[in-house]
N, C-alpha and C positions, 0 to 999 in steps of 0.2 A: 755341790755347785749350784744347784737349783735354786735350792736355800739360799745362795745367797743375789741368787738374781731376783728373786721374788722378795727379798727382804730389801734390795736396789730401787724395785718397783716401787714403795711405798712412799707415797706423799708426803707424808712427814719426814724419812728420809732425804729426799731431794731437797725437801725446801729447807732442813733444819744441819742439816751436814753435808751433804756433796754440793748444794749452793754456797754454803761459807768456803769449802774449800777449794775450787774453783775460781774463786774470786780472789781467793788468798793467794794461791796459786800464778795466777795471772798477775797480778797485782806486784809481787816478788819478781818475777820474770820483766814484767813492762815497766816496772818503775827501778832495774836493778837492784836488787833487795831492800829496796829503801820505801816499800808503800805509806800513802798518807794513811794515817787514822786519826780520827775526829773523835776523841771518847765522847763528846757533848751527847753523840747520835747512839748511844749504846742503851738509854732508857727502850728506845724503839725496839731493839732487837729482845729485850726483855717482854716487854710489852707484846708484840706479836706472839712469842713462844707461850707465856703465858694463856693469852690470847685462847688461842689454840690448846692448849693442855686444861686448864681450866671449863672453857666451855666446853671439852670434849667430857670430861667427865661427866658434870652436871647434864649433858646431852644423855649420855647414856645412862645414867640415874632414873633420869624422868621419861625417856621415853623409848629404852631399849636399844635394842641395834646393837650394832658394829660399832667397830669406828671406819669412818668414812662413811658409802654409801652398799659396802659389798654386805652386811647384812641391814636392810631396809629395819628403819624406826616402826615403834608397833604404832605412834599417835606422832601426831604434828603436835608441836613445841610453839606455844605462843605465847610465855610468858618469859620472863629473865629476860638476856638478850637477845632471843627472838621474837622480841617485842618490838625491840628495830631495824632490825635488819635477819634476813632471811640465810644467811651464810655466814654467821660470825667465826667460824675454827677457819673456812677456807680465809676470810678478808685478815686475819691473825695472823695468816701466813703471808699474806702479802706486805703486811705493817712490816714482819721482821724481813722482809726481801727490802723493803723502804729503806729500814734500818743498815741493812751490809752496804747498799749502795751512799747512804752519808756517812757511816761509818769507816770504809774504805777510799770513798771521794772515787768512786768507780764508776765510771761508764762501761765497764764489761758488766758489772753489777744492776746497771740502768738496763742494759738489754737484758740480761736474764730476766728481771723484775719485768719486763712486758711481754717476755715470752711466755712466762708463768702465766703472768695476769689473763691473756688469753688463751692458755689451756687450762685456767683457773673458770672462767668464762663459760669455755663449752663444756667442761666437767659440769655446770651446774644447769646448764640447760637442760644436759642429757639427766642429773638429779631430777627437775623439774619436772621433764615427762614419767617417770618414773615414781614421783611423790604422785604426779596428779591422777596417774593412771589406778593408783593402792587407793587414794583419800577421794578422789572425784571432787564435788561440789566445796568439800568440807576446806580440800586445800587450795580452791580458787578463789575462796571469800579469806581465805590467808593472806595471799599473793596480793589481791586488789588492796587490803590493808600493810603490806608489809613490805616496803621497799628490799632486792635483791643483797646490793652494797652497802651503802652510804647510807645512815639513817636520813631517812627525811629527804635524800636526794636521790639519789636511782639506787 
């Protein structure tokens, strides 16, 4: 049982399976079996997973670790896609939370998607002290070049 609460715990997890079916779920219930789906909005949910699986790899290739942040990178990552933006697997997961919410035409889907966002948020503050504390100087001249989110915007 342990196993499978700690297998529950995991990020990818929540964001790539018990958030789809939660919304499915709901979705079934509040719209009498009859939920919208939008396939237009299904590139996204591709996109994000990807997103996330992809740079996680290449994350771990080039600079060790975990996945996530439970065993710390041995070197800060400045090139690939974090060249722009400093949290690509976490912001991955939020494109395919984008996606279940145009894809199902969901407002239970919009609130998930900003709940996450902001424990998506304090997850990487608390990364942050935690990167700056290992790298020091090395990952504050990162930060001052490397926007969190959005390339080029925050």
């Amino acid at each position: 049982m342990e196993q499978v609460l700690r297998w529950l715990r995991r990020t990818p997890v929540q964001t790539f399976i018990l958030c789809p079916l939660a919304v499915i779920a709901f979705e079934f219930a509040w719209r009498g079996g009859r939920p919208a789906f939008v396939p237009w909005a299904l590139p996204l949910l591709a996109w994000g997973f990807l997103q996330y699986k992809l740079i996680g790899r290449y994350r771990g290739l080039l600079a060790c670790g975990g996945p996530g942040m439970d065993t710390m990178p041995e070197r800060i990552l400045e090139q690939g896609p974090y060249r722009f933006t400093r949290n690509p697997m976490y912001l991955g997961h939020l494109i395919f939370l984008i996606g279940l919410a145009f894809t199902f035409w969901s407002w239970f889907a919009v609130i998930l998607l900003a709940a996450r966002a902001i424990w998506f948020h304090c997850r990487v503050l608390g990364d942050e002290r935690r990167l700056q504390a290992a790298f020091g100087a090395n990952y504050d001249a990162y930060r001052a070049r490397v926007t969190r989110w959005i390339p080029y915007l925050f």
